[in-house]
SETORMI-595461 format. One record per atom (N, C-alpha, C): z, x, y. Coordinates in steps of 0.2 Angstrom, whole numbers, padded with zeros to 4 digits, always signed. Each point is the difference from the previous one (the first is absolute). Layout:
# residues N
ZXY/...
***
This chain:
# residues 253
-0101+0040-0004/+0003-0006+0003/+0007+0001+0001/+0003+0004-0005/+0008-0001+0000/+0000+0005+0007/-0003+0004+0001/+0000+0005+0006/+0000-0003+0007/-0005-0004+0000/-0002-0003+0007/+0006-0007+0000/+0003-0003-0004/+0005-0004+0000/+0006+0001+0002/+0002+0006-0005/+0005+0004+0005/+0000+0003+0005/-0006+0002+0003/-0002+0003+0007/+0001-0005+0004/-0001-0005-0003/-0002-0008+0006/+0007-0001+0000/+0003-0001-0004/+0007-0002-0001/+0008+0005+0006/-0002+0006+0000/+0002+0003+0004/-0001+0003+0008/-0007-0004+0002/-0002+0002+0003/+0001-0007+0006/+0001-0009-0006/+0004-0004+0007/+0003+0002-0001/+0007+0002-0004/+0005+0003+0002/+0003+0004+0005/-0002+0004+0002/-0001+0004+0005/-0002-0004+0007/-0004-0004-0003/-0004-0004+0007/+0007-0006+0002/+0003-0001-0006/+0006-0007+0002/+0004+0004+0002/+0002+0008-0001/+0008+0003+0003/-0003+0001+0004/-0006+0005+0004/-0004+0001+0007/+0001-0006+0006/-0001-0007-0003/+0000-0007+0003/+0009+0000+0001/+0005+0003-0004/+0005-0004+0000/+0003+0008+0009/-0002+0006-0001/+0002+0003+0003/-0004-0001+0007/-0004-0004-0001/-0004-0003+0008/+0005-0005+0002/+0001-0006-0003/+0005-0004+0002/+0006+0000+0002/+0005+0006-0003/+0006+0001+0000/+0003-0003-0004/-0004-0004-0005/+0006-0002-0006/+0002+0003-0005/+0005-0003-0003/+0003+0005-0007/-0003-0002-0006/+0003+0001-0007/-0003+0000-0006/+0001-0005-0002/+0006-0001+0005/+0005-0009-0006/-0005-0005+0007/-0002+0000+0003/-0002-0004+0005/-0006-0004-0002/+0000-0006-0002/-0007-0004-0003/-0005-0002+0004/-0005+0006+0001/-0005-0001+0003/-0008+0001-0003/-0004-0003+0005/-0008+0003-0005/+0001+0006-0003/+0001+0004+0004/-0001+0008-0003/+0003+0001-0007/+0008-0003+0002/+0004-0002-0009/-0004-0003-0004/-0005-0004+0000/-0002-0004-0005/-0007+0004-0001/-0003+0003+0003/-0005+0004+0000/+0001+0009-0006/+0006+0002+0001/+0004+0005-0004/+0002-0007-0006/+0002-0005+0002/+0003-0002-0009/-0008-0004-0005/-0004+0001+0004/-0006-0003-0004/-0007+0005-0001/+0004+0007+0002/-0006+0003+0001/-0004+0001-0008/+0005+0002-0006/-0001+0003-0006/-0006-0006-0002/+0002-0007+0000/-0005-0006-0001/-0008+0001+0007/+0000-0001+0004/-0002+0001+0004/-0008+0004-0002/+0004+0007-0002/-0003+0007-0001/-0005-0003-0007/+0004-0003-0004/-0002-0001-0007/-0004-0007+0001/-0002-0003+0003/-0005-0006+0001/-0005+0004+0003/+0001+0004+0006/-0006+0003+0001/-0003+0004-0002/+0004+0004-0004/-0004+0007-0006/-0003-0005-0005/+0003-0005-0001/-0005-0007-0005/-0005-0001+0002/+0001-0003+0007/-0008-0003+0002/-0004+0007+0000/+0003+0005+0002/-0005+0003+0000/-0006+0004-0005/+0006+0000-0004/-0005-0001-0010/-0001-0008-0002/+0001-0004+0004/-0004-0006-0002/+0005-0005-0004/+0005+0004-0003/+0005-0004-0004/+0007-0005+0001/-0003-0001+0007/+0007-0001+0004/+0003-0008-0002/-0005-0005-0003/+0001-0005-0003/+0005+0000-0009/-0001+0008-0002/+0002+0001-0005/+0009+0002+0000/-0001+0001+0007/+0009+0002+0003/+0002-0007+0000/-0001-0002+0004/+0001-0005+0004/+0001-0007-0008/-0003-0001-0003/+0000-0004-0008/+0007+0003-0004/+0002+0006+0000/+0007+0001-0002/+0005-0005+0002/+0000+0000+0005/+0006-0007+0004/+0001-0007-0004/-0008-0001-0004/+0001-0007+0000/+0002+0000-0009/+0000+0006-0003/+0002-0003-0005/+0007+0000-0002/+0006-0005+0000/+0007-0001-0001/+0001-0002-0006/-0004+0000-0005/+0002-0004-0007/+0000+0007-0005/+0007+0001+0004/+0004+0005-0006/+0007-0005-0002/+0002+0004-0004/+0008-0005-0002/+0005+0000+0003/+0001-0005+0003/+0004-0001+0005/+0010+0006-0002/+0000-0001-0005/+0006+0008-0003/-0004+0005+0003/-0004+0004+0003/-0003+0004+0005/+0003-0001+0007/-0005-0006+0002/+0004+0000+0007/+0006-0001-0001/+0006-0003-0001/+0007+0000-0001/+0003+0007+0000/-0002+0003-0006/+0004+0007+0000/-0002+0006+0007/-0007-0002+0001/+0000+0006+0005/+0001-0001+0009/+0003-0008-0002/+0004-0002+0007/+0007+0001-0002/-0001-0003-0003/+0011+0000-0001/+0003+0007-0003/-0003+0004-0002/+0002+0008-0002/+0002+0003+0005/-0004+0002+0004/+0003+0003+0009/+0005-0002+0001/-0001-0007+0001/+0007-0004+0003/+0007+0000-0004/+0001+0001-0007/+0002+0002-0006/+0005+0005+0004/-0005+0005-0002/-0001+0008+0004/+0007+0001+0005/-0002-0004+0006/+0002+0000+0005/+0007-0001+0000/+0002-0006-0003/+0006-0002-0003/+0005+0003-0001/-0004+0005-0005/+0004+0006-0004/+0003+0005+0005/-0006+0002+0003/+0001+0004+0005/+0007-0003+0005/+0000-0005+0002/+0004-0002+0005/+0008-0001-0004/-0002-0002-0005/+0006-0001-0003/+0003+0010-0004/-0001+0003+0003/+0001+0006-0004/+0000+0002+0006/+0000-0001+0008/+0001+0005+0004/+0005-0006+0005/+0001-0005-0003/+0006-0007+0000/+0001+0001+0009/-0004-0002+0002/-0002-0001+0009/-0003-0006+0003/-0002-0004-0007/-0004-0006+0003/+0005-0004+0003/+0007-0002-0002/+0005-0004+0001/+0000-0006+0001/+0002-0006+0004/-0004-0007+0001/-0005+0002+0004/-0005+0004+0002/-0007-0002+0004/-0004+0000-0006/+0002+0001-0008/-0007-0002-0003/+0000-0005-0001/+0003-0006-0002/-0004-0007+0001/-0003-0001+0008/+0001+0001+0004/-0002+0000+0006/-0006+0002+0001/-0002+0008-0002/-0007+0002-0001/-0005-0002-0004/+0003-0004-0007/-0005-0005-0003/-0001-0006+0001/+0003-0004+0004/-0001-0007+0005/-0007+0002+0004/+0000+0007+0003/-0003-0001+0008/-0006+0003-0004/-0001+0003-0007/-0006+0005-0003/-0006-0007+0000/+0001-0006-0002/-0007-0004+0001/-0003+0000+0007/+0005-0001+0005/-0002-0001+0006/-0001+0006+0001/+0000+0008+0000/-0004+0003+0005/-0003+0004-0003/+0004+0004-0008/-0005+0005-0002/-0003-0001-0004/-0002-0005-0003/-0005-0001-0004/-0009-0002+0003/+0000-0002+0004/-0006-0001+0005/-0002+0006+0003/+0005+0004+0003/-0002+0008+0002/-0005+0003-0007/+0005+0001-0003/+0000+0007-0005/-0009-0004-0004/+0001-0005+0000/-0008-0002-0005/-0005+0000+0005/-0001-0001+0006/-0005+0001+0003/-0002+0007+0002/+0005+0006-0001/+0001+0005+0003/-0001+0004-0006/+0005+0001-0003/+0000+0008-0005/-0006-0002-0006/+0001-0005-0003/-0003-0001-0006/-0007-0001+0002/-0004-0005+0004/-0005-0001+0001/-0005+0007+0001/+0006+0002+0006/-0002+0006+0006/-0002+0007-0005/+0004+0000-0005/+0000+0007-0002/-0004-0001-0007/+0000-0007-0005/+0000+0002-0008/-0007+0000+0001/-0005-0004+0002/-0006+0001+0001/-0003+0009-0002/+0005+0001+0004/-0004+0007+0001/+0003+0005-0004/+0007+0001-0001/+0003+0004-0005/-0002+0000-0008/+0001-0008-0004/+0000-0001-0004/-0008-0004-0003/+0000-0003+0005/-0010-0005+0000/-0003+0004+0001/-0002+0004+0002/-0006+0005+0003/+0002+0008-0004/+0005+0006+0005/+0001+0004-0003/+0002+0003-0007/+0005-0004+0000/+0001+0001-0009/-0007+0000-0003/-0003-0008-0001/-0004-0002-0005/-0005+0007-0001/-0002+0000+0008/-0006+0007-0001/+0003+0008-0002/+0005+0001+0000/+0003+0005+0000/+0002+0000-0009/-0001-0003-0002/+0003-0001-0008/-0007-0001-0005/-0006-0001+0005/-0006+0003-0005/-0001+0006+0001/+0003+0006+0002/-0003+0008+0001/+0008+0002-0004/+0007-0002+0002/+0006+0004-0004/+0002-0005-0003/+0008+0003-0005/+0004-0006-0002/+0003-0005+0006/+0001-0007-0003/+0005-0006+0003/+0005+0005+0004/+0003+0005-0004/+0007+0002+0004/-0002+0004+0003/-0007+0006+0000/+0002+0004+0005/-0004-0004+0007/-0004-0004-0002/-0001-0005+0007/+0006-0002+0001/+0004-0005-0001/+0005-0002+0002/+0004+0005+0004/+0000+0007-0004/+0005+0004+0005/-0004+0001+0007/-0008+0002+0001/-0003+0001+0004/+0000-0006+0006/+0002-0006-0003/-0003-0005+0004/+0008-0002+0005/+0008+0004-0005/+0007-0001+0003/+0000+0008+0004/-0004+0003+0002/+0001+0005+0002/-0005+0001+0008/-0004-0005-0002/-0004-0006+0007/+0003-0002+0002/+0006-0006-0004/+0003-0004+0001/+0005+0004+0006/+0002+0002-0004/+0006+0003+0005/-0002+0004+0006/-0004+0005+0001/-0002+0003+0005/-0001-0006+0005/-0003-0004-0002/-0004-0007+0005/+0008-0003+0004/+0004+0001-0004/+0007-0006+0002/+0006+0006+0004/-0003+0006+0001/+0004+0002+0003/-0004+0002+0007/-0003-0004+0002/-0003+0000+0007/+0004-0002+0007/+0005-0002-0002/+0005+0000+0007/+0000+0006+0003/+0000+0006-0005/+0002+0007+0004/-0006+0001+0006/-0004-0004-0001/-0003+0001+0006/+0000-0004+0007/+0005-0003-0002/+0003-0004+0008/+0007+0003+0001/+0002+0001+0007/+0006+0001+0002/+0006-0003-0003/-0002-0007+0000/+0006-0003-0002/-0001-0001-0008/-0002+0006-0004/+0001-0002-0009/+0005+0006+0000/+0005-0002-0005/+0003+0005-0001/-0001-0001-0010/-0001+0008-0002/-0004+0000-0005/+0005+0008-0002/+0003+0001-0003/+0005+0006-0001/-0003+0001-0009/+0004+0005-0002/-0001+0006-0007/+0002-0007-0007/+0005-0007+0003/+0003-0001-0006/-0005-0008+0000/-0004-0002+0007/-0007-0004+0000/-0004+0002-0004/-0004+0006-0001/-0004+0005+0000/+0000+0001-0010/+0004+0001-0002/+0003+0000-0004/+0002-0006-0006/+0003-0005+0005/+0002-0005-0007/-0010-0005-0002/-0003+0000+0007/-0005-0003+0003/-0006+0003-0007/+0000+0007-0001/-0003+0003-0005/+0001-0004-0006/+0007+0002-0003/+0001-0002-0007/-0001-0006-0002/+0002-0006+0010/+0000-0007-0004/-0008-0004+0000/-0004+0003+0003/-0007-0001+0002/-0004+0004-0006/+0001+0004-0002/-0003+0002-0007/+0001-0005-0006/+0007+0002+0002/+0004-0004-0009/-0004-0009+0001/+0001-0004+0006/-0004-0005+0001/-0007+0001-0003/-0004+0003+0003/-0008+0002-0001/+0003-0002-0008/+0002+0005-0002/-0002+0000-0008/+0003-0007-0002/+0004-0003+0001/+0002-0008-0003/-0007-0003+0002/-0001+0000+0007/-0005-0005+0004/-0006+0000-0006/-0001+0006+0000/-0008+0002-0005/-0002-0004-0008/+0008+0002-0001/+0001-0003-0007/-0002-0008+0000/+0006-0004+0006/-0002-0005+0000/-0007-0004+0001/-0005+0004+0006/-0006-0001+0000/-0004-0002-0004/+0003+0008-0006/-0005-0001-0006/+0001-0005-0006/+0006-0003+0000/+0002-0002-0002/-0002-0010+0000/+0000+0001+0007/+0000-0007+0003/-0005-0002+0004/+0002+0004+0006/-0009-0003+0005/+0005+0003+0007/-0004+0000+0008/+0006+0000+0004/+0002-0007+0002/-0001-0004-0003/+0006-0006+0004/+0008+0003-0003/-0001+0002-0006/+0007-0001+0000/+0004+0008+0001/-0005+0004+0002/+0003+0006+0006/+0002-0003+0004/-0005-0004+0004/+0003-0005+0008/+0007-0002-0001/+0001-0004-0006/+0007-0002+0000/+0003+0006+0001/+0001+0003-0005/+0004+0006-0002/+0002+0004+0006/-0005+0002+0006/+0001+0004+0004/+0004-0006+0007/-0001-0005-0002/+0004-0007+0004/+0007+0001-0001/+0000-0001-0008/+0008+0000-0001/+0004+0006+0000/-0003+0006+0000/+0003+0009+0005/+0002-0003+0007/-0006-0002+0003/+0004-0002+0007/+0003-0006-0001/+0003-0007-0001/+0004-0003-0001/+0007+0004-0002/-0001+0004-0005/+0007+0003+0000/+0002+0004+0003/-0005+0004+0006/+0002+0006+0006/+0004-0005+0003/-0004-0005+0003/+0003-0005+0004/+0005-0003-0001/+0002-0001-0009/+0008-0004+0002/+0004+0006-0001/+0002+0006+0002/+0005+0005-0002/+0003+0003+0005/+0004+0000+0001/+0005+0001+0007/-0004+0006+0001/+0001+0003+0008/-0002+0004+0004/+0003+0007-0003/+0006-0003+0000/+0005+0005-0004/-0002+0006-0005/-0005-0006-0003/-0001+0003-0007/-0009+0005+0002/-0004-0005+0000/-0008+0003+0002/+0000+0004+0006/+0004+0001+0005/+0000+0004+0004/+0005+0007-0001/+0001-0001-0004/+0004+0008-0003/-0003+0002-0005/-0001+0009+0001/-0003+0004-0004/+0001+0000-0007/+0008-0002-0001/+0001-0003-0008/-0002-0004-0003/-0002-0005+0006/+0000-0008-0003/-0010+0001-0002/-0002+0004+0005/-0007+0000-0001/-0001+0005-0007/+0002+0007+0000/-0001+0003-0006/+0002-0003-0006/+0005-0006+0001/+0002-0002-0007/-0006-0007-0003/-0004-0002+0006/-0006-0004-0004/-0003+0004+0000/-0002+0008+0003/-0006+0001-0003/+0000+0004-0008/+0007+0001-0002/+0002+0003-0005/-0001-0006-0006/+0001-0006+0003/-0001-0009-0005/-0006+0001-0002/-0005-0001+0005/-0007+0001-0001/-0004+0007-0006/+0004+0005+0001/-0003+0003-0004/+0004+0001-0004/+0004-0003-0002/+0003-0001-0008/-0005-0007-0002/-0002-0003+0004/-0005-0006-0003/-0008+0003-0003/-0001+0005+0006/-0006+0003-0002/+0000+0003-0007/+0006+0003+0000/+0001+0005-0007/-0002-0002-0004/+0004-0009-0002/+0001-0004-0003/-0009-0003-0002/-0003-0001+0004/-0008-0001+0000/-0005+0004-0002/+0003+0005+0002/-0006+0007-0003/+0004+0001-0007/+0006-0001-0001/+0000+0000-0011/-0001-0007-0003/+0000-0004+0006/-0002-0007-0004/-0007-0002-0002/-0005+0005+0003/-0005-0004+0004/-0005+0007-0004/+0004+0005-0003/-0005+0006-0001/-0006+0000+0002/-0005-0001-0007/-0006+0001+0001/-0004-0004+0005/+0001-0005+0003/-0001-0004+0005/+0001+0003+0006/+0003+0006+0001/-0001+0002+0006/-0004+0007-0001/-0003+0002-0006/-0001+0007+0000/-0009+0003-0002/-0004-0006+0002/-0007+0000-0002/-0002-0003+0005/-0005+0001+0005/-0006-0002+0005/-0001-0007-0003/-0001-0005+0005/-0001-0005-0003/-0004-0004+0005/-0001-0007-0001/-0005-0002+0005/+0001-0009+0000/+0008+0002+0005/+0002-0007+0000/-0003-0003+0007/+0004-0009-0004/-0004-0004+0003/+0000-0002+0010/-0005+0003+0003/+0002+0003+0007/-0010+0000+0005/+0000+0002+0004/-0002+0002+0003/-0005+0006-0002/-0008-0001+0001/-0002+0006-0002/-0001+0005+0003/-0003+0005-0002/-0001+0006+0006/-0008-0004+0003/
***
């Protein structure tokens, strides 16, 4: 099932950049085909369900939210934390950072939650992982599932207009793994809703960080070096918790 999920998964992907090079559109342009590439992993991962019969058992992760609310707070507001630091250490935000947090209720928080978290944890973290973590360790599935991750999220290079260069290629690896391995921990720890947060509050703080900073090859390798100073911190936090097959609460085969 984990086969045919990623199979399924990269296969509309292909079908939404195929679509987007029929059209003429670009990568940043919001069309089906974009929504089609940002919900494929979910997508992939209800139908490799239905297809084992368990798709009701996916689909029931969403509804359970009664963790401790100090969960959802830390792994919203720590990105954004994050972000801060970042901007205040590359001292470029100037007066436009109050400005970018005025305008983040109105426009990126409705994108980024119907889009990234809904579109992708389904299937990375609900599906993938879970099944992936009864055959090896919590970590080396997480590493397996940020190494999908990323391959999946560097699919511009297949459109004219992506531009995807050595230091993309590269930060995209360290911070999409180092993620997977926090992602996983939290999963196991908690359930995916408050992945969903977690992977909300990443994009909340892409979003408020000046262009300056997330569109530079520093600015990008310096969050993906954060991240896996966090992963570090997880895999000696979290030991034996990540280093036995286990058979958490998820999705069956």
């Amino acid at each position: 099932m984990v086969l045919l999920w990623a199979a399924l998964t990269y296969l509309l992907t292909l079908a939404g950049a195929l679509w987007l090079l029929a059209t003429g559109d670009g990568p940043q342009d919001l069309t089906p085909a974009i929504l089609l590439i940002a919900f494929s992993p979910t997508l992939a991962a209800f139908a490799a369900a239905a297809w084992s019969g368990r798709w009701r058992e996916l689909a029931r992760q969403i509804l359970d939210w009664r963790h401790d609310v100090r969960w959802y707070a830390l792994v919203l507001l720590a990105p954004i934390a994050i972000a801060l630091v970042i901007d205040a250490v590359f001292a470029v935000g100037g007066d436009r950072a109050p400005e970018r947090w005025l305008l983040l209720p109105g426009i990126a928080i409705l994108g980024p939650l119907l889009t990234n978290p809904l579109g992708e944890e389904f299937g990375w973290r609900g599906y993938g992982g879970p099944l992936l973590q009864r055959r090896i360790t919590p970590l080396a599935a997480a590493v397996v599932i940020g190494l999908l991750w990323t391959v999946w999220h560097l699919w511009p290079v297949l459109n004219p207009e992506g531009h995807v260069g050595p230091v993309d290629v590269v930060q995209s690896v360290v911070r999409l793994v180092a993620t997977s391995v926090v992602y996983a921990w939290l999963y196991n720890r908690t359930g995916l809703p408050v992945v969903l947060v977690a992977h909300l509050g990443h994009n909340l703080s892409i979003e408020m960080m000046p262009p300056e900073v997330i569109g530079s090859d520093l600015g990008q390798l310096t969050l993906a070096a954060v991240y896996l100073l966090l992963a570090v911190a997880v895999v000696v936090y979290a030991g034996k918790d990540l280093q036995a097959p286990r058979r958490p609460v998820g999705v069956a085969a």
